[in-house]
C-alpha positions in Angstrom: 57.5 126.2 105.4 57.4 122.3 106.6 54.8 120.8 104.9 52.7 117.0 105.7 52.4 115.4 102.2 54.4 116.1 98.8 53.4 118.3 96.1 51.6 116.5 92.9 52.3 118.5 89.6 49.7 116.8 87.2 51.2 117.3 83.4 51.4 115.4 80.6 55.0 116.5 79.7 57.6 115.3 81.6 60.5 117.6 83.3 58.1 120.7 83.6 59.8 124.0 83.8 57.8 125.4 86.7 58.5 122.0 88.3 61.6 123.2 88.4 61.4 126.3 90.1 59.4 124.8 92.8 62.2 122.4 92.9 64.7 124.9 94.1 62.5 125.3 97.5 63.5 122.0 99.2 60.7 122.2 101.2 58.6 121.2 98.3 58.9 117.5 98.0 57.1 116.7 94.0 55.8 114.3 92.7 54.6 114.2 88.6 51.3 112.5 87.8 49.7 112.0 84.3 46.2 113.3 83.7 44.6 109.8 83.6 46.1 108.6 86.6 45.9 112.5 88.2 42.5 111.4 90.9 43.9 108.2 92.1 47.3 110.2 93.0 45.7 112.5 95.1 43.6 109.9 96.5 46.6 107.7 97.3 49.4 110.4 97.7 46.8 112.7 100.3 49.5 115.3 98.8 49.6 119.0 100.5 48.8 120.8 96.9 48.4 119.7 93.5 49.5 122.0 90.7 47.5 121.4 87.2 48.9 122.4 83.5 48.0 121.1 79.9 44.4 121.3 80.1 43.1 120.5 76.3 40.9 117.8 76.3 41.0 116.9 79.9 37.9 119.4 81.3 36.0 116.0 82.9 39.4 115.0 84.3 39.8 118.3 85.6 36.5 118.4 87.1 37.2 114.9 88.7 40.1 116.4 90.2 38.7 119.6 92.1 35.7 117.3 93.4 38.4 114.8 95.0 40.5 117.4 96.6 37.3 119.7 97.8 36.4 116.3 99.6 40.0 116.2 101.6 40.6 117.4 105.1 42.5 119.6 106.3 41.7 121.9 102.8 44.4 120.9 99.9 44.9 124.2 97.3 44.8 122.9 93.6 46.2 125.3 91.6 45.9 125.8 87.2 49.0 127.1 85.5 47.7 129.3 82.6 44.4 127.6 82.4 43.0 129.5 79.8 39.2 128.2 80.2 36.5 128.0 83.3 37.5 126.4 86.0 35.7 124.7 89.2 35.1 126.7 91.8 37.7 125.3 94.2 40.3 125.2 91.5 42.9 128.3 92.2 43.9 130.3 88.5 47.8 131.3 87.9 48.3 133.4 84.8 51.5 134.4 83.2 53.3 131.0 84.9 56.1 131.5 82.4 57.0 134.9 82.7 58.3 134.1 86.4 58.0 130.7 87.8 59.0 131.8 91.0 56.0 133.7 91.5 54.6 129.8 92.3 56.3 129.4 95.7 54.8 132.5 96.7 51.4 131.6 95.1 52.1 127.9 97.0 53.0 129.4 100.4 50.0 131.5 100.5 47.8 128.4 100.1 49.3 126.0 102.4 49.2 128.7 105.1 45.5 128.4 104.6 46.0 124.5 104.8 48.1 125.0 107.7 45.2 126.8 109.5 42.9 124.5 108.4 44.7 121.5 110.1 45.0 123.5 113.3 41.5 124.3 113.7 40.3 120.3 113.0 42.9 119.5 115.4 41.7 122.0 118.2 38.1 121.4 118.0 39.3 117.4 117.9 40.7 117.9 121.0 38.9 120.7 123.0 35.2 119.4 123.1 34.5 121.6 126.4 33.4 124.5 123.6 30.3 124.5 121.1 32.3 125.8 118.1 31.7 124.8 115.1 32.5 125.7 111.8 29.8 126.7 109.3 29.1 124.2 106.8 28.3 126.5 104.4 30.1 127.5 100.7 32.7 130.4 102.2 31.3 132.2 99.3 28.3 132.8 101.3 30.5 135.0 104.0 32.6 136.7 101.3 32.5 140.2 100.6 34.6 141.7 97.8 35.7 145.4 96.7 34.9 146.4 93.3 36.9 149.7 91.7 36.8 150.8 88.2 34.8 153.5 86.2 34.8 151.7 82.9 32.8 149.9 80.9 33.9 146.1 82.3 32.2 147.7 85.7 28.4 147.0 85.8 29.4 143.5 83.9 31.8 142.5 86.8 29.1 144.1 89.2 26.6 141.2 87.9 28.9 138.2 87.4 30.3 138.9 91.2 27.5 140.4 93.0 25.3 136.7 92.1 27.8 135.1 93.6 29.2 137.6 97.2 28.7 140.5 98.5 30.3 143.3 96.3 31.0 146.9 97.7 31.6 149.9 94.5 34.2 152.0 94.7 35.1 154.4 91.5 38.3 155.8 92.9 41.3 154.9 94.9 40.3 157.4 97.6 37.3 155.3 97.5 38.7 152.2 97.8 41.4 153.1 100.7 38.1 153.9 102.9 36.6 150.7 102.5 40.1 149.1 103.1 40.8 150.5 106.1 36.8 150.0 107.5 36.0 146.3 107.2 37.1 143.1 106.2 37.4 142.1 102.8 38.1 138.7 100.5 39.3 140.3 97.6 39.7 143.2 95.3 38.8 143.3 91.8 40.1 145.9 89.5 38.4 146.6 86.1 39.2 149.5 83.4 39.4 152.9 84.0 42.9 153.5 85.7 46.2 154.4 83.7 49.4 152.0 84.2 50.8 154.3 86.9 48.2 154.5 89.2 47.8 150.9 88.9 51.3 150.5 89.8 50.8 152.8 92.5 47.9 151.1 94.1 49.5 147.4 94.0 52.4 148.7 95.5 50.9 150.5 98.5 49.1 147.1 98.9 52.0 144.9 98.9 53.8 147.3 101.5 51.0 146.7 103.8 50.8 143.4 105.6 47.2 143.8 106.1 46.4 143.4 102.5 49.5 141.5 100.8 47.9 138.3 101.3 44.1 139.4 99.6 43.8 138.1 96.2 44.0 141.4 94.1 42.4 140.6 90.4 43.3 143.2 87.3 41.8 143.7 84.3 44.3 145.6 82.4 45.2 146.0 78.4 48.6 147.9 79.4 50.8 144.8 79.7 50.7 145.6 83.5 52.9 142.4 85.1 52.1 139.9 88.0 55.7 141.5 89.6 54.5 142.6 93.0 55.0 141.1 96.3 51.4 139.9 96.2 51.2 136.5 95.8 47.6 136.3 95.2 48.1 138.7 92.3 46.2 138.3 88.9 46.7 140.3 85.9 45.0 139.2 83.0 42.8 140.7 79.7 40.0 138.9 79.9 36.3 139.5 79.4 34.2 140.1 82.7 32.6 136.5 83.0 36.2 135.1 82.6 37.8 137.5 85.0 35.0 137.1 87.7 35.1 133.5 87.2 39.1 133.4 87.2 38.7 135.5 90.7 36.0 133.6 92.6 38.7 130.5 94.0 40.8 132.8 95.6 38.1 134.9 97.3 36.5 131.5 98.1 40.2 130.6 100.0 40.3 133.8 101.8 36.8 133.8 103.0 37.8 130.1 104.4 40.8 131.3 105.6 38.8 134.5 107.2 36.4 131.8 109.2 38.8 130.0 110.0 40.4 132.6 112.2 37.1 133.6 114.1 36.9 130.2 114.6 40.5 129.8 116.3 39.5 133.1 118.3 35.9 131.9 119.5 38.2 128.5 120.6 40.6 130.7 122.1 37.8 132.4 124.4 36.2 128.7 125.5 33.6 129.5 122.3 32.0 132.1 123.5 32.4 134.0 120.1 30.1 133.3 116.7 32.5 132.5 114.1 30.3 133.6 111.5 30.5 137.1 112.7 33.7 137.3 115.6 30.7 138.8 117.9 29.8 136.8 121.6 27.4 134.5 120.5 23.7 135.1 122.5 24.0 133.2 125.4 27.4 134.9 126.3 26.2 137.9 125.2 23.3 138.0 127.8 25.2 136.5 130.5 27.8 139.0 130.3 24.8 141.9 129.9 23.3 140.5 133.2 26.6 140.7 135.0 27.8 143.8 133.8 24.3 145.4 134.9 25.0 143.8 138.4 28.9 145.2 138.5 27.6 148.7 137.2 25.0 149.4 139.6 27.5 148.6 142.6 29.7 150.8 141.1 27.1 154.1 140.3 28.9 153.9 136.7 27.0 154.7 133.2 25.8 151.4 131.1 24.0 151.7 127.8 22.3 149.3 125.1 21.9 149.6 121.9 20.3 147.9 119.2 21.2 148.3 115.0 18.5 147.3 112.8 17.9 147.8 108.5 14.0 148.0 107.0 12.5 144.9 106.2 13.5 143.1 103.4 16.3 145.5 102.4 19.3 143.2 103.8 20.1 139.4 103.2 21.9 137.0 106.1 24.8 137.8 103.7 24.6 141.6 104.5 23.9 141.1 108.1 26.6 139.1 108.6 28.7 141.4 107.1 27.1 144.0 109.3 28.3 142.3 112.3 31.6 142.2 111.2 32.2 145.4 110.3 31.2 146.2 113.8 33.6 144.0 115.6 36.3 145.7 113.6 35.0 149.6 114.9 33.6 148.7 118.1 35.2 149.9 121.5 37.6 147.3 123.2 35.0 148.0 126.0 31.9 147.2 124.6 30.8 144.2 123.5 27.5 142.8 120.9 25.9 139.6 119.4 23.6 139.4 116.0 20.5 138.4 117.6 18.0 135.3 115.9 15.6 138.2 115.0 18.9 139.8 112.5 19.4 142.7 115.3 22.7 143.8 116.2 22.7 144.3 120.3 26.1 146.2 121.5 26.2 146.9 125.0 28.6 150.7 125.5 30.3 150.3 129.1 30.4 153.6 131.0 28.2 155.1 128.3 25.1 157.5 129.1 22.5 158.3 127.1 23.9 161.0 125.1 27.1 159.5 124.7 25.8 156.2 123.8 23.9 158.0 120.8 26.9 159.7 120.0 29.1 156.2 119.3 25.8 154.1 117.9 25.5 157.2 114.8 29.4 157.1 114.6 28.9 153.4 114.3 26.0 153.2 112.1 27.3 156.1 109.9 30.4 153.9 109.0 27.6 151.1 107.7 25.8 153.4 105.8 28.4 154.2 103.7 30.3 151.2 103.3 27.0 148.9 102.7 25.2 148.7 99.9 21.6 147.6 99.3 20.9 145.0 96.8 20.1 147.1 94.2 23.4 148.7 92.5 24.4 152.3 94.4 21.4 151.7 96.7 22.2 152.7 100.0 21.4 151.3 103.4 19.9 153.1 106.1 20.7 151.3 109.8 17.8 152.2 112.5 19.6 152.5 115.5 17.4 152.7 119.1 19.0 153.2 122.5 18.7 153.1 126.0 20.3 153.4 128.8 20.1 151.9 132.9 18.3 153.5 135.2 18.3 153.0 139.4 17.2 150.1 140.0 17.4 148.7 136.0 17.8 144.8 135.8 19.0 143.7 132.8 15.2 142.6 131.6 14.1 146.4 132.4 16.7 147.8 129.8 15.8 145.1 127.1 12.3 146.1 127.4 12.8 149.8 127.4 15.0 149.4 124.5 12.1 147.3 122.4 9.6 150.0 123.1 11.8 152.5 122.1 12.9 150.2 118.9 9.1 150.5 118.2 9.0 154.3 118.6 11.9 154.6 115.7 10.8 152.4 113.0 7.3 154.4 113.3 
């Protein structure tokens, strides 16, 4: 991978043997810096990544260091060889560095794909101002959503130290988990106790044979000696109390959910920003221009057209959740169809050549997937979507069906 910028390996020994590794991939031009002189490197060098070691007695230096590179554009990774203690929230773990150093390249690829996005997305909105994308300014934390599976007793503590910080989604079984996998998007899996060595093996190698999860940063809690040797390069292993673990897994969900809005980004670019990057639905303007035609087209044509509109009680659900909602939806929806998340929280998806009947049929199969992948905010509290529908009738504008579909949204939440 061709990269802008060098790599910076902060250290205060000189001739480190992961250095050395990395130094095999010539793509990776290095650079060594000393911790005192680590922030004015960066600042000078504007290097691609920095890799961090020797940490004793350098936690304000440290801190320094993740708040200079959080302020760079396009995103630099900064990644802690065997860190062994907190670290800042933007500051990327790697555990059992010496047991393979070349597990590094992989880590570093991984990252600087996410850089290389980055760069392409400032660059396109730089250049195509005809759109109004824009990316969200807030922590990606605030979009992630993250799969926890265990049974044991490191599970309600994870639970807590994650769920403060993202959405978290229980599973207690593989089965479980392989259900949520294949339903919605996800930033990362964390695996506490509960699960022998072989099925652990098992599970990390079914996800590092599929492409659509190699990349997710997969965190283990594991007293087996379980190894890091998987083709996963966003692989943890570690035996580490909950807080440590959750902590030690929050930087690389935080990449992936940056790296998951950055690509609804690029696609709502790709489509003149008509889509909501915070959700990869038509934002509402395009969504009620494109209602309004496709009324027009359909009642030329004597074809079916149906609306439908997903809603959760009161208070159950946070923006986090609906958000989430949304994109869950984009993943299950008909190519057909198309939906926005509405200022009032409400999901509108309009089913093309859909009646009545068959409209309810898809909106339960859709709301039935949310109902049991979403979880309230209490633990194992589930969520119960209200779904009204309605369809055009002779004559229907695109007004009419909006306000038969309110009255009717009336009629089911009473």
């Amino acid at each position: 991978m061709s990269q802008q910028g060098p790599i910076v390996v902060v250290s205060n020994r000189e001739g480190h043997a992961l250095s050395d590794a990395i130094a095999q991939v010539k793509v990776f031009p290095l650079l060594d810096s000393r911790w005192p002189e680590a922030v004015d490197a960066v600042t000078r060098l504007r290097p691609a990544a920095v890799i961090a070691t020797d940490f004793e007695g350098h936690a304000d230096a440290l801190a320094a260091l993740a708040d200079r590179a959080a302020r760079i554009d396009p995103y630099v990774p900064l990644i802690a060889l065997d860190p062994g203690t907190m670290l800042p929230r933007n500051v990327l773990p790697f555990t059992q560095a010496g047991r393979n150093p070349e597990r590094l390249v992989s880590r570093l690829n991984a990252a600087l794909r996410v850089r290389s996005l980055h760069a392409t997305l400032l660059r396109r909105l730089s250049n195509d101002r005809r759109t109004s994308t824009r990316m969200p300014v807030t922590d990606p934390l605030d979009d992630a959503t993250v799969l926890l599976l265990g049974r044991g007793g490191s599970y309600p503590a994870l639970s807590v130290a994650l769920g403060e910080q993202m959405g978290v989604v229980g599973a207690l079984s593989i089965e479980a988990a392989a259900k949520h996998l294949n339903a919605r998007e996800l930033d990362g899996i964390i695996v506490g106790d509960g699960f022998t060595p072989r099925v652990l093996d098992a599970f990390l190698t079914v996800l590092s044979e599929d492409s659509r999860f190699r990349n997710l940063p997969v965190v283990v809690r594991t007293l087996s000696g379980l190894t890091a040797d998987y083709d996963l390069p966003n692989l943890e292993v570690a035996d580490a109390e909950p807080p440590v673990l959750a902590a030690h897994a929050v930087p690389l969900i935080r990449q992936q959910a940056f790296e998951s809005r950055i690509g609804r980004a690029l696609k709502s670019i790709d489509v003149g920003g008509l889509l909501d990057p915070r959700t990869g639905l038509l934002n509402e303007d395009a969504f009620h221009r494109d209602f309004e035609t496709a009324v027009v087209e359909t009642q030329t044509r004597g074809a079916g057209l149906s609306l439908a509109r997903v809603t959760f009680a009161q208070g159950s659900i946070s923006e986090r959740m609906r958000l989430d909602a949304a994109r869950i939806l984009s993943r299950l929806m008909r190519r057909m169809d198309f939906a926005t998340l509405d200022e009032h929280g409400a999901i509108l998806i309009v089913f093309a050549e859909a009646d009545l009947r068959n409209a309810h049929a898809i909106a339960r199969r859709l709301t039935s997937v949310l109902k049991h992948t979403m979880h309230g905010p209490k633990r194992d509290q589930r969520l119960d979507p209200q779904v009204a529908v309605a369809t055009m009738m002779p004559g229907d504008n695109a007004a009419a069906i909006l306000r038969r579909l309110s009255a009717e949204g009336h009629r089911v939440a009473s």
